[in-house]
Structures are given as structure tokens and as C-alpha cells.
C-alpha positions as protocol buffer text, in pm:
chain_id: "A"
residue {
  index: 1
  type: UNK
  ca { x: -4990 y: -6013 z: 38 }
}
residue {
  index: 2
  type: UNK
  ca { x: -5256 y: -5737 z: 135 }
}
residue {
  index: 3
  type: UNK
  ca { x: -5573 y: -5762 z: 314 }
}
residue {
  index: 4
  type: UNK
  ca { x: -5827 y: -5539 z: 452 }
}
residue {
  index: 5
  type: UNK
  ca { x: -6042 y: -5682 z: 733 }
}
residue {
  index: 6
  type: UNK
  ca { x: -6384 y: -5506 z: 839 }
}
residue {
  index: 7
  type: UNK
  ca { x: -6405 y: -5575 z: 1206 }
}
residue {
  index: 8
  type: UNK
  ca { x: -6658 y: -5445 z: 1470 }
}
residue {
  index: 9
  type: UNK
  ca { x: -6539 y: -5108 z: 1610 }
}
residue {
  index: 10
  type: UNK
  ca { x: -6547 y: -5264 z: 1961 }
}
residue {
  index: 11
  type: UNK
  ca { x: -6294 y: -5557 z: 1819 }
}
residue {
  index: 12
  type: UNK
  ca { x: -6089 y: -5351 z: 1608 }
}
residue {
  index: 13
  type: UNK
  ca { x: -6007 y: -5137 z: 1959 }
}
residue {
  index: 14
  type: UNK
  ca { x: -5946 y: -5455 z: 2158 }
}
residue {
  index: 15
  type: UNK
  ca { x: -5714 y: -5600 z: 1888 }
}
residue {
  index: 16
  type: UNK
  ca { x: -5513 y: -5283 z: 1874 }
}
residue {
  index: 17
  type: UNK
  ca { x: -5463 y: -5291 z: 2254 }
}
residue {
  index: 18
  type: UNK
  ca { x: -5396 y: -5632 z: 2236 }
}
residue {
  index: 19
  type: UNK
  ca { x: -5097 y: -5560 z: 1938 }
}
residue {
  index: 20
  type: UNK
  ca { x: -4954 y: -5218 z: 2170 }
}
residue {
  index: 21
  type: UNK
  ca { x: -4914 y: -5443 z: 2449 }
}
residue {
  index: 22
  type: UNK
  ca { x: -4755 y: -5732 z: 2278 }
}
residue {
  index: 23
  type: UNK
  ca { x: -4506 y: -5437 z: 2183 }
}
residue {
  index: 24
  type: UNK
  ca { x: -4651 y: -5590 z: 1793 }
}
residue {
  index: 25
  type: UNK
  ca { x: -4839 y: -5417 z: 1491 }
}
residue {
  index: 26
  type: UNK
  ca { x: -5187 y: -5509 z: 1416 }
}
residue {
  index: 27
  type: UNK
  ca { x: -5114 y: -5713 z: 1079 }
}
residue {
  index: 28
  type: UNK
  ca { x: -4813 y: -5938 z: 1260 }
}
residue {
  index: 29
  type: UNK
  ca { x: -5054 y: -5999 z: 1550 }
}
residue {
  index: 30
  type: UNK
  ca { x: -5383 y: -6114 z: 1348 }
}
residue {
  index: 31
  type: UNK
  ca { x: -5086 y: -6271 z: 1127 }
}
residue {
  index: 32
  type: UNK
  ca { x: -4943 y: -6485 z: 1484 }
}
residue {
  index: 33
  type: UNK
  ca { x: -5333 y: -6564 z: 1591 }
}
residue {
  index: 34
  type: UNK
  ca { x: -5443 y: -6644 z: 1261 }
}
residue {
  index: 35
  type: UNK
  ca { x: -5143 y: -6908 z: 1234 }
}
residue {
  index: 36
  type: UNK
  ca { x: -5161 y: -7051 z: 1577 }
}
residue {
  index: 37
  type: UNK
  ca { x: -5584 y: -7109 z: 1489 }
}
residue {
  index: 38
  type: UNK
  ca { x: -5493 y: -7276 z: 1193 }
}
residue {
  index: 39
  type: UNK
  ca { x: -5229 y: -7479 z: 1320 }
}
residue {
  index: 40
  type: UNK
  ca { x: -5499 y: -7560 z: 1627 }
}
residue {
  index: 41
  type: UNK
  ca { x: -5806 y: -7599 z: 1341 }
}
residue {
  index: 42
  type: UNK
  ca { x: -5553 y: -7865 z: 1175 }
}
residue {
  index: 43
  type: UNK
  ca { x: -5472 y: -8119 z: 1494 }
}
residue {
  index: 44
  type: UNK
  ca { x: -5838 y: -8125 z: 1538 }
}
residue {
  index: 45
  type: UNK
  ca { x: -5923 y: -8250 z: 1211 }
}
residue {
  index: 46
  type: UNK
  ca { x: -5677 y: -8479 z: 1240 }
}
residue {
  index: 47
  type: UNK
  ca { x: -5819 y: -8612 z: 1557 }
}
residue {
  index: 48
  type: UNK
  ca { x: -6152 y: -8619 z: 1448 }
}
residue {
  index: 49
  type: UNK
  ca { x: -6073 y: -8844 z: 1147 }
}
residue {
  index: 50
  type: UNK
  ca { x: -5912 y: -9147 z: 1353 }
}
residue {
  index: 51
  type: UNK
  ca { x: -6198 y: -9451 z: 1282 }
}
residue {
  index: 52
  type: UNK
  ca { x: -6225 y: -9733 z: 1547 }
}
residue {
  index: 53
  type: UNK
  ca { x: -6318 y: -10061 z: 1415 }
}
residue {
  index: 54
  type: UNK
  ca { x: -6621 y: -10271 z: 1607 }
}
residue {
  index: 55
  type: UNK
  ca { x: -6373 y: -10532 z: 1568 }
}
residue {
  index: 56
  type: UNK
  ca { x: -6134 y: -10348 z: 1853 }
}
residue {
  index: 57
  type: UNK
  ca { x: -6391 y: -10515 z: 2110 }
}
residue {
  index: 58
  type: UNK
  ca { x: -6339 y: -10816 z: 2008 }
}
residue {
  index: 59
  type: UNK
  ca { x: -6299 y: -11019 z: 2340 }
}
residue {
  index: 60
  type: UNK
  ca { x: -6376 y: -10755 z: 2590 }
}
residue {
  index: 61
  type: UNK
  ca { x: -6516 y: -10935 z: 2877 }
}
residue {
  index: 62
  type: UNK
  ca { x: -6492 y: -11295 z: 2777 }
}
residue {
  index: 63
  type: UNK
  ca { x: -6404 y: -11343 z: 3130 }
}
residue {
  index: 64
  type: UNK
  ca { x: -6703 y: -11257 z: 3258 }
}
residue {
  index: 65
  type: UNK
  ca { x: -6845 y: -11593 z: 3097 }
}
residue {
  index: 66
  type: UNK
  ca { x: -6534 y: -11804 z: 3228 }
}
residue {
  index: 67
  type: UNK
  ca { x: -6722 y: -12104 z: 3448 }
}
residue {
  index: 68
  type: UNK
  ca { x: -7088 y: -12029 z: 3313 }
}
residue {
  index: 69
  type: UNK
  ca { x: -7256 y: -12305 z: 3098 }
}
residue {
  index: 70
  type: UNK
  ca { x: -7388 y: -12034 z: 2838 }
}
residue {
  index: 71
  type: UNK
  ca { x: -7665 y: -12315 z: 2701 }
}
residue {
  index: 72
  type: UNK
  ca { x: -7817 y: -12312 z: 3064 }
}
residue {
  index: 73
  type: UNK
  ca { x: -7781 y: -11915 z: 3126 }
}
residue {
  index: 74
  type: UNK
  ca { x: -7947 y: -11857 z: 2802 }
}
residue {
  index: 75
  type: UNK
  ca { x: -8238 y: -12148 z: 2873 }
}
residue {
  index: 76
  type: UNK
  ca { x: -8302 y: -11969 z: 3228 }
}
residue {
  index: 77
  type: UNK
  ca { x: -8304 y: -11627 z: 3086 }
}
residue {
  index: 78
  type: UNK
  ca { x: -8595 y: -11748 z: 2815 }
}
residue {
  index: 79
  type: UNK
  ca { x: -8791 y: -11947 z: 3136 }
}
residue {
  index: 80
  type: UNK
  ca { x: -8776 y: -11652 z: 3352 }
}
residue {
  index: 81
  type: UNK
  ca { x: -9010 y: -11427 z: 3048 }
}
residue {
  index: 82
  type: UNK
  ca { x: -9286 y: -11696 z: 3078 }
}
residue {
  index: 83
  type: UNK
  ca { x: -9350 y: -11673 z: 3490 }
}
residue {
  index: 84
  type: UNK
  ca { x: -9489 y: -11410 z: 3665 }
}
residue {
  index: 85
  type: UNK
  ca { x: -9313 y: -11142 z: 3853 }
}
């Protein structure tokens, strides 16, 4: 396959450097960047679409209410609104 790529003059110079001292051409080096990008571009979107269910907390911290009589924490919570600070 052919392609012609416009690139800025001061890219075009730094890519050609970049293929002489790779000891490459220009086409097999934008050919070996291009790859590796997509390659990169591809293990990200398969990272991003990993979905967590709320359900994976289920039972975090339960042991923080190990010993506490929840009924009377909540009633002192609600009593503590109605008295002045």
C-alpha cells in the first residue's frame, strides 16, 4: 500500500533524522511508530472499558459497626440536630 503524508517542514526534518539514525527509511519508521501507537491506542481502550459493579463494596467496613447498637447511634445522631452547638 502507498501513502503520501503532508507533514510540517519542521517534522518532516526531525522524522528523517530520526529514520538516518535508526540506520531505517522514513516509510518503515512511521510504519514501526505507527504500529507500536496502535498497539498502545488498543490496551488503553481495553482498560478503559473494564466496569466495576457498586455491588463490589458490598461489605466494606462492616467492621467498623462490630459492637455498636446501630438503633442507638442512629437515635443520638437525630438528638444531637435538635440542641444547640
Amino acid at each position: 500500500m502507498s501513502m503520501t503524508l503532508d507533514l510540517p517542514p519542521d517534522l518532516e526534518v526531525q522524522v528523517k533524522a530520526e529514520a538516518n539514525r535508526r540506520g531505517q527509511s522514513v516509510s518503515d519508521l512511521i510504519s514501526e511508530v505507527m504500529s507500536a501507537l496502535l498497539r498502545q491506542s488498543e490496551s488503553l481502550s481495553a482498560r478503559d472499558q473494564v466496569r466495576h459493579s457498586i455491588m463490589e463494596l458490598r461489605g466494606i467496613g462492616k467492621g467498623v459497626w462490630r459492637g455498636i447498637d446501630v438503633d442507638a447511634y442512629i437515635n443520638e445522631e437525630r438528638n444531637s440536630w435538635d440542641q444547640p452547638r
